[in-house]
C-alpha positions in Angstrom: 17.1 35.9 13.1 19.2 36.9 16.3 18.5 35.0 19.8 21.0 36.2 22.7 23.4 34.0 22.6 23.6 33.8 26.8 19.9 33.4 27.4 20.2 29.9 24.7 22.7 28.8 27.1 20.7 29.4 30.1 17.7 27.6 28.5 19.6 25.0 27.4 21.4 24.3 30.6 17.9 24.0 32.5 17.1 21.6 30.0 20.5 19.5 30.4 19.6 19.7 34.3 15.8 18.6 33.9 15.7 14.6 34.5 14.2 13.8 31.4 16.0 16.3 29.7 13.6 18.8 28.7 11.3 21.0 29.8 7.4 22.4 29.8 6.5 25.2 26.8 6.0 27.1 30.2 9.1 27.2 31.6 10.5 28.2 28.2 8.4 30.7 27.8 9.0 32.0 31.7 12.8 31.9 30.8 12.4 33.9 27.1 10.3 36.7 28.5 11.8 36.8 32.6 14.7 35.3 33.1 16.4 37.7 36.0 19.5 39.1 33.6 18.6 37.9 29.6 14.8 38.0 29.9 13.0 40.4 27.4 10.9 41.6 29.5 14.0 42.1 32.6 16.1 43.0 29.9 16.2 46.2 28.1 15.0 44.4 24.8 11.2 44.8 24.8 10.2 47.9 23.2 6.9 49.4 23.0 5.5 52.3 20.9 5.7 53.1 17.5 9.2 54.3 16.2 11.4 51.0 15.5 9.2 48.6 18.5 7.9 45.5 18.5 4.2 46.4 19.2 1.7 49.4 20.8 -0.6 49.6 23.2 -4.1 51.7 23.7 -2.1 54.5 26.0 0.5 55.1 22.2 -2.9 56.5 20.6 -2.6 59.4 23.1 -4.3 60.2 26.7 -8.2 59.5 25.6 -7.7 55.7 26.8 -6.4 57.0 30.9 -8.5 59.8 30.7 -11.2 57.2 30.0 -10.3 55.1 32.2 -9.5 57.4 35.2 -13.4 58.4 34.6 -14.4 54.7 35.7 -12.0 54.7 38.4 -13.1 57.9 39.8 -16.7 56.5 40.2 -15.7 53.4 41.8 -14.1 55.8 44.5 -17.4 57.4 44.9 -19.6 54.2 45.1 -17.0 53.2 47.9 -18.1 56.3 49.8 -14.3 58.3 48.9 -11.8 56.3 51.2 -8.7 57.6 52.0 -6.5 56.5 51.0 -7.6 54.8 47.6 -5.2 52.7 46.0 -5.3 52.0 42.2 -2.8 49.3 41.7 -1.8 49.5 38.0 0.0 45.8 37.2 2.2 46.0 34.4 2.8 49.3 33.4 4.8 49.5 29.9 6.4 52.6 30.1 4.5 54.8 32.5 2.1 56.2 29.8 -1.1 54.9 30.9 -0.3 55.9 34.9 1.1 59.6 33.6 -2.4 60.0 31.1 -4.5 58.8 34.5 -2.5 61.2 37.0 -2.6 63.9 34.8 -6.2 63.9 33.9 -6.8 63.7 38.1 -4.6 66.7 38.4 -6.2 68.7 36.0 -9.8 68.0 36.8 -10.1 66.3 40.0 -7.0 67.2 42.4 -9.4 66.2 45.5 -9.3 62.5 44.3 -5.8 62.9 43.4 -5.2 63.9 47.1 -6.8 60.6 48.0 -5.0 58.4 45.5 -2.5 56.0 46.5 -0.8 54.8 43.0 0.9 51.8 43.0 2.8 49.7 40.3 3.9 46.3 40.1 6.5 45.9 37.6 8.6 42.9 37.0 11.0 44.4 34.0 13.6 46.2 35.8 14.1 48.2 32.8 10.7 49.1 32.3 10.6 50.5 36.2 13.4 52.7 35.2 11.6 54.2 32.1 8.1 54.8 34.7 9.8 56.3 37.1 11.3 58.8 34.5 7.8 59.4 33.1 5.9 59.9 36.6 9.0 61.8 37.9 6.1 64.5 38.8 4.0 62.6 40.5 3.7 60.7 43.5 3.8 56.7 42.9 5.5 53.9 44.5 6.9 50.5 43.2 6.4 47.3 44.8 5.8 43.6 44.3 2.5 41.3 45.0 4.1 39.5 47.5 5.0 42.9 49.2 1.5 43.8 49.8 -0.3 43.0 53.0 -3.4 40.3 52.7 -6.8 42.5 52.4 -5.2 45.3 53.2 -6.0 47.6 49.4 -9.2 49.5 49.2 -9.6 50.0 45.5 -9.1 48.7 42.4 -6.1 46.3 41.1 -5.9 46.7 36.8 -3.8 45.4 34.0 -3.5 46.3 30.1 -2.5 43.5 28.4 -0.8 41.7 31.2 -2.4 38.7 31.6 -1.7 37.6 27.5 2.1 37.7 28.3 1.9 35.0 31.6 3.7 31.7 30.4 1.5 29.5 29.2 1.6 25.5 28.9 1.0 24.0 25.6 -1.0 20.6 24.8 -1.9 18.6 21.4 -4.5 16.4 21.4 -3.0 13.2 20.2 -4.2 9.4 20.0 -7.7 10.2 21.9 -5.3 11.7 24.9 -4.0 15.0 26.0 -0.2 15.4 26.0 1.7 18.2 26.8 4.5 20.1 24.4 8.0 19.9 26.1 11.0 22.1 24.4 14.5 20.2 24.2 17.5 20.9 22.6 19.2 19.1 19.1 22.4 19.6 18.3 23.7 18.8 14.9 27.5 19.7 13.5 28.0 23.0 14.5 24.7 24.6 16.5 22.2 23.8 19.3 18.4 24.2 18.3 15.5 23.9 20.6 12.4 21.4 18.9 9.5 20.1 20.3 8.6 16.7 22.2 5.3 15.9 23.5 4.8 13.8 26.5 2.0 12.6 29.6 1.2 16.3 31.5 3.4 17.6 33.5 0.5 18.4 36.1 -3.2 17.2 36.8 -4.0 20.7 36.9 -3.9 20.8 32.5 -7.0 18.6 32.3 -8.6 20.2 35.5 -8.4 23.4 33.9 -10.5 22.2 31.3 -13.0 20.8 33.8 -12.6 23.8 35.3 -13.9 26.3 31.8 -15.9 23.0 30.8 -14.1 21.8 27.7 -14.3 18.0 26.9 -11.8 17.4 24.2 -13.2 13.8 24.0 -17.0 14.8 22.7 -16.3 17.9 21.6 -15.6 16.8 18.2 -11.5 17.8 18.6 -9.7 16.4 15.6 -6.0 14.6 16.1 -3.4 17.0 16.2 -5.5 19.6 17.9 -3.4 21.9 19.5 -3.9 24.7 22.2 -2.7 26.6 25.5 -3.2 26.6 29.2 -3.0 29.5 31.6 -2.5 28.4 34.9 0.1 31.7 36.3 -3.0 34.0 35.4 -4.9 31.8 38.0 -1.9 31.8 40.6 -1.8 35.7 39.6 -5.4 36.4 40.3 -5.1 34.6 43.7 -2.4 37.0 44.5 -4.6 40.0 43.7 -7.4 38.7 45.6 -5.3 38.2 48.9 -4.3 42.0 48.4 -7.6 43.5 48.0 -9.8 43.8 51.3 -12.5 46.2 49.6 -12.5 47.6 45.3 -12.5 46.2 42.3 -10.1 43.9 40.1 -10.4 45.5 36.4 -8.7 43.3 33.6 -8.5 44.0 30.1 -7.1 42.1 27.6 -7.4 40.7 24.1 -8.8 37.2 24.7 -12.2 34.8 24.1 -14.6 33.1 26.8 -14.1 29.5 26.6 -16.3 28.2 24.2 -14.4 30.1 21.7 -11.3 30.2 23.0 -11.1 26.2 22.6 -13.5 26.1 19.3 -12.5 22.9 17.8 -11.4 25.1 14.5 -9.0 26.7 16.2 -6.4 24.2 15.8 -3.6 26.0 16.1 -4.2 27.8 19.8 -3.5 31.5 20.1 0.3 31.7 20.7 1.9 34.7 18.9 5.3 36.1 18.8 5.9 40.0 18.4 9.0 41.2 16.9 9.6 45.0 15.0 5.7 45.6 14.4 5.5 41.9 13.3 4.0 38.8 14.1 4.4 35.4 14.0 3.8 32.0 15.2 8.3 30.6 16.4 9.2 31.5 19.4 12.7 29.6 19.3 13.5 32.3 17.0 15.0 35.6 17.9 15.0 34.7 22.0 14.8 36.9 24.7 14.6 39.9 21.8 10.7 39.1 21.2 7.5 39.4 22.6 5.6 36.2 23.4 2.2 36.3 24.3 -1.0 33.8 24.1 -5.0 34.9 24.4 -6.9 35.3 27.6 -9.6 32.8 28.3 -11.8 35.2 30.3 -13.9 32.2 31.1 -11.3 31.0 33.5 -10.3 34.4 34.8 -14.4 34.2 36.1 -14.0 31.0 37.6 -11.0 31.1 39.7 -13.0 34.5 40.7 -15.5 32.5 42.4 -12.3 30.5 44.5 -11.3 33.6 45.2 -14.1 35.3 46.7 -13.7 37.5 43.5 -17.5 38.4 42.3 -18.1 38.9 38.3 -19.2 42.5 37.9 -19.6 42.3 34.5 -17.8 41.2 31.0 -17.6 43.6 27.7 -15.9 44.4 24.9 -13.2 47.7 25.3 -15.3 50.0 22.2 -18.6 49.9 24.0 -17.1 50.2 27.2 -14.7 53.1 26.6 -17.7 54.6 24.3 -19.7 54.4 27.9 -16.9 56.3 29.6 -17.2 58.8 27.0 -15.2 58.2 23.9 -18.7 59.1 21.2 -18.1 62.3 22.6 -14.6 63.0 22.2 -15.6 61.6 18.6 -18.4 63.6 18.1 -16.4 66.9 19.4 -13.6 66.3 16.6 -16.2 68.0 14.3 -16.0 71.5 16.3 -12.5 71.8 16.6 -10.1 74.0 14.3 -7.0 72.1 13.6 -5.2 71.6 11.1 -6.7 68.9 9.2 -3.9 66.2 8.9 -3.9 66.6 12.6 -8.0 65.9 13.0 -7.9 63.6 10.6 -5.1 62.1 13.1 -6.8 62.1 16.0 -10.1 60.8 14.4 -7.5 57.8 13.1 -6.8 57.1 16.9 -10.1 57.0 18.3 -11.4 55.2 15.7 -9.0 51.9 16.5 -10.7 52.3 20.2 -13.9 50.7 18.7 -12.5 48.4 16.0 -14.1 45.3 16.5 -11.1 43.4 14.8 -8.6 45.8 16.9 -8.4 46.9 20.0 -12.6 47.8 20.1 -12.3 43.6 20.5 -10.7 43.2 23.5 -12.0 42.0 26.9 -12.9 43.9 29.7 -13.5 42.0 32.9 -14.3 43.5 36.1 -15.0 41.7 39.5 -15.0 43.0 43.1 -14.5 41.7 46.6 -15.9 42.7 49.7 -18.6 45.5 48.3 -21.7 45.9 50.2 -25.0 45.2 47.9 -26.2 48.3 47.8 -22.9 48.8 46.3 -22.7 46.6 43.6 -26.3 47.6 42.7 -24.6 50.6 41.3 -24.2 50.3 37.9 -20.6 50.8 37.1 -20.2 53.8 33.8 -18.3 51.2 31.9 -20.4 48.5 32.2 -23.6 50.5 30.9 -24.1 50.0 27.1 -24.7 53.5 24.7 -27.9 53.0 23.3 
């Protein structure tokens, strides 16, 4: 398996440089996925699709997942009384398919909301900004980062498809009745550096107050030696960011991912960290560097929590089938039967859908919406999404 060779060096020379001579899982990971030049993520290694990637997401099954989406987003405009401008904040946007499948729905159907929309995109992948701006050459979007926005000043909503699973993550194992943390190094032996694995006291307070925090207690709760799992704490510096952005709207997160009870079940040892590389996953990521995917589950639980710090309220949790078949999607199902295509293509399309609701696809994945600065009346509105088909 190939790692670039330049990106090793880098890693290794922060390691050389670190007092101790190592460094957290989480600055590994930062480093493999967004280091400025070798990165895969800043690089023009990640590739997402189908034809010769390393994984999909929900927008590669076609436009029903935006159009579905841009349905929800469209009533939150209308419970906010239509402001003008309103800003949809799309976080992370592959390459441009899910923003072209909204916009294009909105020009098609709704151009008076289109004329209101402000679409922005925060994008970290330099390469991946290219490839957006060549899909949404037609429309009328602008790049910036977090830090650009002004405090409170979006009205709107701020949402991510699989963002959050792809923040770097710390790493601990439960060892000797303690928590340590998982610290990468480097070996060298005749002719070849590798990286390995040292475990040592946490490199922060803020490991073990994050379990306070989603109210884990590795010492009763029956975790055997060797226990291993991961931490989050960029998606909590992350949702703080958002917060400070939005004055008025909705954050709207999805994400494959567990509450915390599940998330740290004592029988799943071996945490949630997963490496993606040519439709393939695994479980090493100090193989093929900086040309594979690295992500880790969402713990939704804490996503809730640092809500509350951040004057972020919980609208509501669900799973993406029953909240994209609340948008609409057991229609689009049900109107397959009516159409006259060919029947490779229906059979197809009825494929696609399908996966939507898969409960052990992406039907399973988390959909967490919270809001700041509604009006009750407001959030008394039910949000479509959030409604359960009976």
């Amino acid at each position: 398996m190939i790692s670039h060779p330049a990106l090793c060096t880098a890693i290794a020379d922060s390691i050389a440089r670190s007092p101790e001579g190592r460094i957290t899982f989480a600055e590994f990971m930062d480093m493999a996925l967004y280091h400025s030049e070798y990165g895969y993520y800043s690089s023009h290694a990640v590739k997402i699709g189908f034809q010769g990637s390393d994984f999909f997401t929900s927008p590669h099954l076609g436009a029903d997942f935006g159009e579905l989406l841009a349905v929800q987003f469209l009533q939150m405009w209308e419970i906010l009384a239509r402001p003008v401008p309103f800003s949809l904040v799309e976080m992370g946007a592959g390459t441009g398919l899910l923003a072209l499948h909204i916009l294009n729905y909105y020009r098609l159907h709704h151009p008076d909301f289109l004329a209101a929309l402000d679409y922005v995109i925060v994008e970290k992948s330099p390469g991946l900004q290219q490839e957006q701006q060549q899909c949404l050459q037609d429309f009328s979007v602008r790049w910036c980062n977090l830090a650009d926005i002004p405090s409170e000043s979006i009205t709107g909503c701020f949402f991510s498809n699989e963002l959050v699973d792809a923040l770097p993550v710390h790493q601990f194992i439960w060892e000797g009745g303690e928590m340590r943390e998982v610290y990468v190094t480097t070996h060298k032996d005749e002719s070849e550096t590798f990286f390995v694995e040292v475990t040592g006291d946490v490199s922060t307070p803020e490991l073990p107050n994050y379990l306070d925090l989603v109210e884990i207690d590795l010492v009763r709760g029956g975790y055997a030696d060797g226990y291993r799992s991961e931490i989050n704490l960029a998606a909590g510096n992350w949702l703080g960011s958002v917060a400070e952005c939005l004055g008025r709207g909705y954050v709207l997160t999805i994400d494959y991912g567990y509450p915390a009870h599940r998330y740290y079940n004592p029988r799943r040892s071996h945490g949630t960290l997963q490496c993606y590389f040519n439709h393939r996953y695994h479980d090493n990521p100090y193989v093929n560097i900086g040309k594979q995917d690295i992500t880790a589950h969402v713990d939704f639980t804490a996503l809730e929590k640092w809500g509350d710090r951040f004057n972020l309220q919980k609208i509501g949790f669900i799973q993406q089938g029953l909240f994209l078949m609340a948008l609409g999607l057991g229609d689009r199902i049900a109107a397959l039967s009516h159409q006259e295509v060919p029947i490779s293509q229906l059979l197809q399309r009825r494929e696609a859908l399908h996966k939507f609701i898969d409960p052990t696809a992406l039907g399973g994945f988390g959909v967490l919406i919270q809001s700041k600065g509604l009006q009750q009346t407001e959030i008394a509105q039910p949000l479509q999404g959030l409604t359960v088909p009976n």
